[in-house]
ZAMARGU-4260 file (C-alpha; in steps of 0.2 Angstrom, whole numbers, plus 5000, padded with zeros to 4 digits):
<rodrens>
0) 4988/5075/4915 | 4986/5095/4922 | 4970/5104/4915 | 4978/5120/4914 | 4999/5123/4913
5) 5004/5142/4912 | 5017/5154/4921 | 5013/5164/4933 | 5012/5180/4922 | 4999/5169/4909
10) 4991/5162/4924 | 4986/5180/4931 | 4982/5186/4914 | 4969/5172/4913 | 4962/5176/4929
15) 4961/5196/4928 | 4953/5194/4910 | 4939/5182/4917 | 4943/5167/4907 | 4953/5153/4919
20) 4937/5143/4923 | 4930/5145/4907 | 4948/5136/4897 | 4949/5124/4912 | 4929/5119/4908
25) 4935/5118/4891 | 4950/5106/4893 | 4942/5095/4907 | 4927/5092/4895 | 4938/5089/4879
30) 4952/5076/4890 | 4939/5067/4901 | 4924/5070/4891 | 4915/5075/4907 | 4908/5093/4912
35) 4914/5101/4928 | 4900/5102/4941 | 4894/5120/4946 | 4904/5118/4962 | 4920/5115/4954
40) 4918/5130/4944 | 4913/5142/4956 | 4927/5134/4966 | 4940/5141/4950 | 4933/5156/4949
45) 4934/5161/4967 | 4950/5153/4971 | 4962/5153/4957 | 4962/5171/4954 | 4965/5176/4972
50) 4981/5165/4971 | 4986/5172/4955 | 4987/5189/4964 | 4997/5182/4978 | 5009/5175/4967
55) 5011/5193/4957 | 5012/5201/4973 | 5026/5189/4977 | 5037/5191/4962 | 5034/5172/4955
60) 5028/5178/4938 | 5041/5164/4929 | 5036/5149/4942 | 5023/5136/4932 | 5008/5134/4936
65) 4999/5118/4937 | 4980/5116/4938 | 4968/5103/4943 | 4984/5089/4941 | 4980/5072/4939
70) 4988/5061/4952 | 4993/5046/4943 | 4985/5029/4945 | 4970/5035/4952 | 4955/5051/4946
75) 4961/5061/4963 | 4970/5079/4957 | 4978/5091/4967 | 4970/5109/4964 | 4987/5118/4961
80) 5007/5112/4959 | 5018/5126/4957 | 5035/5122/4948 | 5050/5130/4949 | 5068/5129/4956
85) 5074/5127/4975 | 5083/5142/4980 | 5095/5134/4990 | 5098/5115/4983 | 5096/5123/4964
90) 5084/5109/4959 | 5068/5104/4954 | 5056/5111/4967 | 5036/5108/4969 | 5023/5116/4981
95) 5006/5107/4982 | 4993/5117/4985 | 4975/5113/4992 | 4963/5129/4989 | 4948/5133/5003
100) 4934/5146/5003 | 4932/5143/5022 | 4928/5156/5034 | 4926/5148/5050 | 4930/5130/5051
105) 4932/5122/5069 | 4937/5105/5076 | 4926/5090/5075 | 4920/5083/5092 | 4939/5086/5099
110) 4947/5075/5085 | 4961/5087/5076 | 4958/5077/5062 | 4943/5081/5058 | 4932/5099/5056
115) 4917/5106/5052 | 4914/5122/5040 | 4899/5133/5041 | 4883/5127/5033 | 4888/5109/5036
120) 4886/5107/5053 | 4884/5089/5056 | 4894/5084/5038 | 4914/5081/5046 | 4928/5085/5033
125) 4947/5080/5032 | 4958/5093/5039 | 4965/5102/5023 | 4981/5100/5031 | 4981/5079/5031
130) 4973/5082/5014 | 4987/5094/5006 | 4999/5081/5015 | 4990/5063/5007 | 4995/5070/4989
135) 5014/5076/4995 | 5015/5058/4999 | 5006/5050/4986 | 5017/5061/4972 | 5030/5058/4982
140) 5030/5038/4982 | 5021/5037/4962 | 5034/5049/4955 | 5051/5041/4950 | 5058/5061/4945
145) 5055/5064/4965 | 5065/5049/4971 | 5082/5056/4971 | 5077/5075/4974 | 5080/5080/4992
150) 5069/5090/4998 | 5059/5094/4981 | 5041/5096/4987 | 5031/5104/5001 | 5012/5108/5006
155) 5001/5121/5008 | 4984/5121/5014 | 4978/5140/5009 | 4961/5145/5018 | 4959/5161/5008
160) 4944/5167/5015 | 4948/5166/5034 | 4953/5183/5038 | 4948/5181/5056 | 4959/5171/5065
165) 4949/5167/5078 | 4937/5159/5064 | 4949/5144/5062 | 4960/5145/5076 | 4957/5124/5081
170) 4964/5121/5065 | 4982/5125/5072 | 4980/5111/5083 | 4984/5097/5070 | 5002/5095/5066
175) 5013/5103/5051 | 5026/5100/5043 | 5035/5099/5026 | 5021/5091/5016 | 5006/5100/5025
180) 5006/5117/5032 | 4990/5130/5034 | 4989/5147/5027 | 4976/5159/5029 | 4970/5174/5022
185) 4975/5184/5039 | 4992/5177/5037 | 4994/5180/5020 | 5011/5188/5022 | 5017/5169/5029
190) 5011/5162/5015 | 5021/5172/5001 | 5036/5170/5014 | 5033/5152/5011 | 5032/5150/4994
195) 5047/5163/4991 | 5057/5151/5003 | 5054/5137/4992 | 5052/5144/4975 | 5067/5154/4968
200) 5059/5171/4958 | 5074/5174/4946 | 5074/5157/4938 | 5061/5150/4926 | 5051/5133/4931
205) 5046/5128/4914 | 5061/5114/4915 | 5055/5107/4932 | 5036/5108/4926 | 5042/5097/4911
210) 5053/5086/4921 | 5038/5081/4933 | 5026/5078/4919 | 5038/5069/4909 | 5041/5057/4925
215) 5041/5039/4925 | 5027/5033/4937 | 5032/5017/4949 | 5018/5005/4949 | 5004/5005/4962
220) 5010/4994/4977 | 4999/4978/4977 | 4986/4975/4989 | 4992/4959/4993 | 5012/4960/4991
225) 5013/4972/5005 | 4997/4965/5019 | 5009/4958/5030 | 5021/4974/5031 | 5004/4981/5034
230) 4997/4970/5046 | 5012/4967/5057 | 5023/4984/5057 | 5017/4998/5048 | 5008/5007/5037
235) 5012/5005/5017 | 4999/5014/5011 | 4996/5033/5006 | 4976/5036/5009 | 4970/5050/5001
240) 4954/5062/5003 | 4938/5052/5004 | 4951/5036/5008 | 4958/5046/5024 | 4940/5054/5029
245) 4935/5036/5030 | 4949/5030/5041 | 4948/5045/5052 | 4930/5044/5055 | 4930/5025/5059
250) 4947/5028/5071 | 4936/5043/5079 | 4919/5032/5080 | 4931/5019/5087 | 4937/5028/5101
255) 4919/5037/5104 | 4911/5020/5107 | 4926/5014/5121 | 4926/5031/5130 | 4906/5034/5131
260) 4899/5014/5129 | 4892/5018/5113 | 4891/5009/5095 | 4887/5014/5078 | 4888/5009/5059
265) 4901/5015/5047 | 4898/5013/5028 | 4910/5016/5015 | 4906/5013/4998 | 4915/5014/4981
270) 4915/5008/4965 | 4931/4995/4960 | 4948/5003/4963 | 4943/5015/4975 | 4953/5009/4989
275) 4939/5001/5000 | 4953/4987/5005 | 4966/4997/5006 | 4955/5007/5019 | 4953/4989/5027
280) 4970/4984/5028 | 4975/5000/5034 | 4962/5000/5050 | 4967/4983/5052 | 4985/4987/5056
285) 4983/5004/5065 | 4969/4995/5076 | 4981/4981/5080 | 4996/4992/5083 | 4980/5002/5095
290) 4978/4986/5104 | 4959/4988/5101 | 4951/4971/5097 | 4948/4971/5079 | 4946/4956/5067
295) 4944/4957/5046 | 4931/4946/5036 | 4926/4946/5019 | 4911/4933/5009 | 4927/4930/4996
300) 4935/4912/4998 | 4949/4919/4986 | 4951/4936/4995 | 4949/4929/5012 | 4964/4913/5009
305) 4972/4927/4999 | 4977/4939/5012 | 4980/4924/5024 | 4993/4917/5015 | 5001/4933/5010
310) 4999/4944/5028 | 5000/4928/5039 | 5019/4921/5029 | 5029/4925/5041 | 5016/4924/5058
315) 5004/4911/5055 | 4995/4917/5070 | 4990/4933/5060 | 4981/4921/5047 | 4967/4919/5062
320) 4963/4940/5059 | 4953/4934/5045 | 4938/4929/5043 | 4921/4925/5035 | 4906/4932/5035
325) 4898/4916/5042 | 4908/4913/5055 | 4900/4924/5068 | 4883/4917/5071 | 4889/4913/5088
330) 4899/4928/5090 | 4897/4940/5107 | 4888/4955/5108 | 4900/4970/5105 | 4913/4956/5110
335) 4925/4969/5097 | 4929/4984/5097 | 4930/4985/5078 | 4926/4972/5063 | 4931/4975/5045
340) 4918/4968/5034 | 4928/4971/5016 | 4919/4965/4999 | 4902/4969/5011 | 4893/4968/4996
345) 4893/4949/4998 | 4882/4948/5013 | 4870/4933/5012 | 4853/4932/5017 | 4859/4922/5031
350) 4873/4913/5038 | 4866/4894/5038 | 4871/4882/5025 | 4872/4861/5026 | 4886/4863/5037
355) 4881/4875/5051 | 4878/4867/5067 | 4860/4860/5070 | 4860/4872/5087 | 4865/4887/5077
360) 4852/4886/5064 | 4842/4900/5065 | 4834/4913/5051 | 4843/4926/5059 | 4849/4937/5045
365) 4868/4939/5044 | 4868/4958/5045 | 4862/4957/5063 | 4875/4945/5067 | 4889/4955/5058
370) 4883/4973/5067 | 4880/4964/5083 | 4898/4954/5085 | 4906/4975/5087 | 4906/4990/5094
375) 4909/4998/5079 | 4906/4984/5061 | 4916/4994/5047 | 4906/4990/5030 | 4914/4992/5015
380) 4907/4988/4998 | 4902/4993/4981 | 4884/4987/4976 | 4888/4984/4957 | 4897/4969/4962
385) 4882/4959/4968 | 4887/4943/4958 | 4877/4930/4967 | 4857/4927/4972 | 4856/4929/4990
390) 4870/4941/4992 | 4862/4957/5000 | 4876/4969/5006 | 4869/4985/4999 | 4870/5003/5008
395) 4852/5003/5010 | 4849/4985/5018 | 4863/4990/5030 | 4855/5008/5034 | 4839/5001/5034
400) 4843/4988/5047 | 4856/5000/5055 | 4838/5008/5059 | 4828/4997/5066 | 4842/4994/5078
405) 4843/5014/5083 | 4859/5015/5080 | 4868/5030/5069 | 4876/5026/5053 | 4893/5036/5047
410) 4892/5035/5027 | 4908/5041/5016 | 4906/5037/4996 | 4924/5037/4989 | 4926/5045/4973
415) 4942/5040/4968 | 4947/5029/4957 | 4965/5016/4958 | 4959/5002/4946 | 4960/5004/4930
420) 4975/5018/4927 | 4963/5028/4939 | 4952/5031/4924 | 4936/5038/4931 | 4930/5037/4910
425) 4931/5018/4909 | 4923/5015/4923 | 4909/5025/4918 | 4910/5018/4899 | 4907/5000/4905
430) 4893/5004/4918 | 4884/5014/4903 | 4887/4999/4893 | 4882/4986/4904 | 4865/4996/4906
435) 4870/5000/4924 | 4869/5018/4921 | 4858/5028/4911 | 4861/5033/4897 | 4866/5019/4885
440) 4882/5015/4878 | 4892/5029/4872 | 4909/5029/4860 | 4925/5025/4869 | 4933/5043/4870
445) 4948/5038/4875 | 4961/5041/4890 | 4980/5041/4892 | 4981/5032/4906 | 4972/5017/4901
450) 4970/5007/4886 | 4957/4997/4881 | 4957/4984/4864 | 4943/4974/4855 | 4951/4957/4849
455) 4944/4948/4834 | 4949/4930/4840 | 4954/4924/4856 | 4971/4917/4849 | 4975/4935/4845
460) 4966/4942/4866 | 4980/4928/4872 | 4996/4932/4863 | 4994/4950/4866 | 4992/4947/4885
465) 5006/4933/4885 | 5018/4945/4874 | 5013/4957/4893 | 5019/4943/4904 | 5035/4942/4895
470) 5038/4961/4898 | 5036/4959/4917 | 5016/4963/4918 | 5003/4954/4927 | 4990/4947/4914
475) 4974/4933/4917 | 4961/4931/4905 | 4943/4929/4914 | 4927/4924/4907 | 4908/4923/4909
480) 4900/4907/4917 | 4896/4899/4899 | 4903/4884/4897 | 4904/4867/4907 | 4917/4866/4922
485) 4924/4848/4922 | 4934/4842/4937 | 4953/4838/4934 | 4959/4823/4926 | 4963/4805/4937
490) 4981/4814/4933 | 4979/4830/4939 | 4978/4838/4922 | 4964/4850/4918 | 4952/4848/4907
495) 4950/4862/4894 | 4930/4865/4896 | 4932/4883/4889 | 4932/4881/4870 | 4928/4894/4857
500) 4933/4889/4838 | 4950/4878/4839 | 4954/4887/4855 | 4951/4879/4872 | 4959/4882/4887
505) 4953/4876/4906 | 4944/4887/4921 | 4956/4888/4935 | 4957/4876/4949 | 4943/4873/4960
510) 4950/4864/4974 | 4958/4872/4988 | 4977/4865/4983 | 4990/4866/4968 | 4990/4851/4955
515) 5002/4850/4942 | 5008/4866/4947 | 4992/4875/4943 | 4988/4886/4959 | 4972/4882/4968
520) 4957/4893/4966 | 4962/4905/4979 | 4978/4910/4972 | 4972/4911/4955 | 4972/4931/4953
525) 4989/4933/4963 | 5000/4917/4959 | 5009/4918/4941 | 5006/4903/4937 | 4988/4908/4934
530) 4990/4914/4916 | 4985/4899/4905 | 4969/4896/4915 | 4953/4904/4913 | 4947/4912/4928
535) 4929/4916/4934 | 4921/4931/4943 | 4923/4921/4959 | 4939/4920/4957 | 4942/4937/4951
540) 4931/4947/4961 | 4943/4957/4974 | 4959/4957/4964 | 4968/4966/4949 | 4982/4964/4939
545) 4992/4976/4926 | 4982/4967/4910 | 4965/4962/4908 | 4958/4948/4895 | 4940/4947/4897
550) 4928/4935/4886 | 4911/4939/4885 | 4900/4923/4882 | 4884/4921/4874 | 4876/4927/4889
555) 4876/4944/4886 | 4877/4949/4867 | 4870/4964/4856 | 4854/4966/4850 | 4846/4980/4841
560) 4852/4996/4853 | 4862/4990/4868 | 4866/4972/4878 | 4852/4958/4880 | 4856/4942/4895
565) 4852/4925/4885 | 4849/4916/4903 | 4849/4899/4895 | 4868/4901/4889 | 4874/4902/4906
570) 4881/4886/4915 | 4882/4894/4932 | 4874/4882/4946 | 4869/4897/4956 | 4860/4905/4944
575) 4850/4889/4936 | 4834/4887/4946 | 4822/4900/4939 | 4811/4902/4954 | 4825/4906/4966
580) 4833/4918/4951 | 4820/4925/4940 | 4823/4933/4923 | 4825/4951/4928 | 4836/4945/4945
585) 4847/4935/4932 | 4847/4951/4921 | 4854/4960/4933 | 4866/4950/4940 | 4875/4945/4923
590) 4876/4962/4919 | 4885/4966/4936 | 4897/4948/4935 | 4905/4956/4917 | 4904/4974/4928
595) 4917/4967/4940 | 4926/4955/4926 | 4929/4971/4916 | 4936/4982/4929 | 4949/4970/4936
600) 4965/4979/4925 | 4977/4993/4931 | 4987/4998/4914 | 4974/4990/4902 | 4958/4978/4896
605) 4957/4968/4880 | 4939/4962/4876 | 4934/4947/4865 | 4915/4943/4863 | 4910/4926/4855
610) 4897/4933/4847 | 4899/4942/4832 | 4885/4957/4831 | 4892/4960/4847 | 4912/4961/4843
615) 4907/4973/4828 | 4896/4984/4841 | 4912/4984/4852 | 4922/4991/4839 | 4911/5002/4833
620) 4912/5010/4851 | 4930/5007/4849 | 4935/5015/4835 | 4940/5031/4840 | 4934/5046/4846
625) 4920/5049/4832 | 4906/5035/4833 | 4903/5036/4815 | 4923/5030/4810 | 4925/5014/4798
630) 4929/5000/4809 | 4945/4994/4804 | 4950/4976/4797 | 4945/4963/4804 | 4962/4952/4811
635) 4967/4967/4819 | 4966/4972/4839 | 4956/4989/4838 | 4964/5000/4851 | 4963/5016/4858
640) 4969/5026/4874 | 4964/5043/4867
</rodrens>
């Protein structure tokens, strides 16, 4: 999806007649239902008309233009692609270009990776080099139209402002090549060169702009199905923005604290989908690879079992690189130089249970062992996914005992979104209607890249999702804690505890191996075989898959103007003792349990409530784009993706 698509000629038009911010506030409000902030549109009306000029002045009036473009799969877009033909190959060719309104920019602390701009002198940014080049790649490896074009696409970073050379000279030092090359405004004349080197003038670029809109995307790679490439050879994955600020700032920290004998805190946080283990994974193997002691741990039995089995397959000995939150009471001081605490927001209160070690049974709160076992503890977590009493992991506990201990804290919030078709409006639709952002519920406006379905029954939610797996998706159908959870059968059957109407179907697996050739808790989310059982948010928590079933229980139903929590229709032993959980605790963590349960899909989510006030509310919101339409019959799956 592009904000704004025009040639060149209708592109300067817009620009000289004072309108290209207002139509492209227009368009972003009416596709994303969300008003641009007053940044972004002083960014438009500063930038985009000083590279309509230059491309007049450069004879470009048929190229397309393509503003603010929507990466695919994640909320990220590009400020500019221009579309046109290659002079010399006579195909499709693209130029991504990143937009700056820096004067003076310098290198950050000698790290070429990383600078600071005037006004933000202790605030580091991503070169807009590695930034320009992060969305080469990303189109590159998301965009089937791009696979068989050689030499299609190319990167400019253009630092319009910087007219004095000597303003931004350290940012020559970071590498260039195809995908990321840095422009000024004192070098304007290279940039019109380069453009013209890559654009052809005489042709019209309309077709190529079509042809990369119309393109195919290739599905996200998997976390999991690429962690041991990841851990043992190489890097798989294209970090992007915020994603590559965070990796650069923890690799930079990193070799801070080994040249100078200092330590320090990094927090990352970001809401489901915005690439906190991708972040992970991606330190993990570069760290390795470094030779610098690194270890990764998780409070996730699923996760934690999950990336063992899929990074360690073929080198068991990689298995031991991870860990559990728990598992370093005993740990040395700074005995690391780096450990990757991923899902952080499942830090416990402490790290005792009934089978710690009667020498190791201290109150000593599990933060302090986690920042004390490293030079530099990496946390990474999103605090809307607190599920359990006892889990602690929020950016504030962490700063707050960061503090105490003197020690300096490197924050990075990730704004982009992978999960769910990179919608950035679903997310925010269920936070608003979990209660979890003010507000209230509001209607489902819609978006193309994810969809999202009310289902009258759970006979209907299951055939749709199964009618998914047939195609070649990933489906699993999870539920709220509501209903008894029966141990299997003396034959290794399972019993189906979860039953709604003449439906019933079993929780997965608890145990920690297959039976009947159901897979074991662990494996639930990533093994197949997984689709027929009912899976829970412990067992979901961490993972995704392309479809998304979600049964809300009578623990959470529709009353009057928004969501209520019913505590005594929950079955969850963690939650039943009422002076351990009070009321508003259990209020609040039911409401983030459904938060992660409904943010688990990639292409889609389909929602069945057992309550029935609570299905026609749904709809309601549902129903399209006006919150006032008729619902439709019932018997149907109400759908829409805008």
């Amino acid at each position: 999806m592009t904000l704004l698509r025009h040639s060149v000629a209708g592109f300067a038009a817009l620009a000289k007649d004072g309108t290209l911010a207002v139509r492209i506030a227009e368009q972003m409000r009416h596709e994303t239902a969300r008003r641009p902030s007053p940044a972004e549109i002083t960014s438009w009306e500063r930038s985009l008309p000083v590279l309509a000029q230059d491309l007049i002045h450069a004879g470009l009036d048929q190229v397309e233009v393509l503003v603010e473009h929507h990466l695919p799969l994640t909320s990220k877009r590009a400020d500019v692609i221009l579309a046109g033909q290659h002079p010399r190959t006579k195909r499709a060719s693209y130029v991504v270009v990143e937009l700056k309104q820096w004067s003076r920019a310098r290198r950050w602390e000698d790290d070429p990776e990383l600078v600071l701009i005037n006004g933000y002198p202790r605030d580091p940014r991503l070169h807009p080099v590695a930034q320009v080049r992060g969305y080469c790649s990303y189109i590159a490896d998301f965009t089937k139209t791009l696979h068989d074009l050689d030499d299609a696409l190319a990167g400019a970073a253009y630092l319009h402002n910087a007219t004095q050379p000597a303003a931004v000279i350290d940012l020559y030092d970071y590498p260039q090549d195809t995908y990321g090359r840095l422009f000024t405004g004192a070098r304007r004349g290279d940039f019109l060169d380069f453009l013209v080197d890559r654009l052809d003038p005489a042709v019209c670029g309309a077709p190529s702009a079509d042809l990369l809109l119309a393109s195919a995307i290739a599905p996200s790679k998997q976390l999991l199905a690429v962690a041991a490439d990841e851990v043992q050879r190489r890097e798989q994955f294209v970090l992007l923005a915020e994603q590559k600020l965070a990796y650069s700032i923890v690799m930079h920290e990193v070799e801070r604290a080994r040249g100078g004998d200092r330590k320090s805190v990094v927090l990352v946080t970001g809401g489901p989908g915005s690439g906190k283990s991708v972040i992970a994974l991606s330190l993990l193997g570069e760290l390795a690879r470094r030779g610098r002691t690194v270890l990764h741990a998780t409070g996730s039995r699923s996760f934690t079992q999950t990336l063992r089995r899929v990074a360690g397959g073929r080198a068991p000995r990689v298995q031991r690189m991870f860990k559990y939150f728990n598992q370093f009471i005993d740990a040395e001081r700074n005995g690391l130089d780096v450990l990757i605490l991923d899902e952080a927001h499942r830090i416990r209160e402490t790290s005792v249970d009934r089978y710690t070690r009667a020498v190791l049974r201290t109150d000593r709160p599990q933060v302090d062992e986690l920042i004390s076992a490293a030079r530099v503890p990496v946390f990474l977590l999103d605090e809307h996914q607190v599920v359990r009493p006892g889990e602690l992991g929020t950016a504030a506990d962490i700063e707050a005992y960061a503090a105490r201990l003197g020690l300096p804290v490197r924050r990075v919030s990730l704004e982009t979104q992978f999960r769910c078709g990179g919608s950035e409006e679903y997310v925010h639709w269920v936070l608003r209607l979990l209660g979890l952002a003010s507000g209230g519920p509001l209607p489902w406006s819609g978006d193309p890249s994810f969809h999202v379905c009310v289902a009258d029954c759970p006979e209907r939610m299951e055939a749709f999702l199964a009618d998914k797996t047939r195609e070649g998706f990933s489906a699993r159908i999870a539920a709220g804690y509501c209903w008894p959870w029966s141990d299997p059968r003396p034959d290794g059957t399972l019993v189906p505890d979860v039953k709604i109407g003449d439906w019933a179907r079993p929780w997965n697996l608890r145990g920690e191996r297959a039976v009947a050739g159901v897979p074991p808790a662990p494996l639930w989310a990533s093994d197949p075989s997984g689709f027929g059982q009912v899976g829970c948010v412990y067992t979901a928590q961490g993972f995704e898959y392309d479809w998304n079933g979600v049964v809300i229980g009578p623990d959470l139903v529709w009353r009057h103007d928004g969501l209520v929590s019913v505590r005594r229709a929950n079955k969850d032993p963690e939650f039943r003792n009422p002076h351990r959980v009070s009321d508003p605790e259990f209020d609040q963590l039911v409401r983030n349990v459904y938060k992660v349960l409904l943010t688990r899909g990639m292409l889609g989510t389909v929602i069945y409530s057992t309550d029935s006030e609570t299905r026609e509310r749904l709809q309601a919101l549902l129903a399209g784009r006006d919150s006032q339409a008729a619902l439709r019959p019932t018997g149907l799956i109400q759908s829409t993706s805008g």
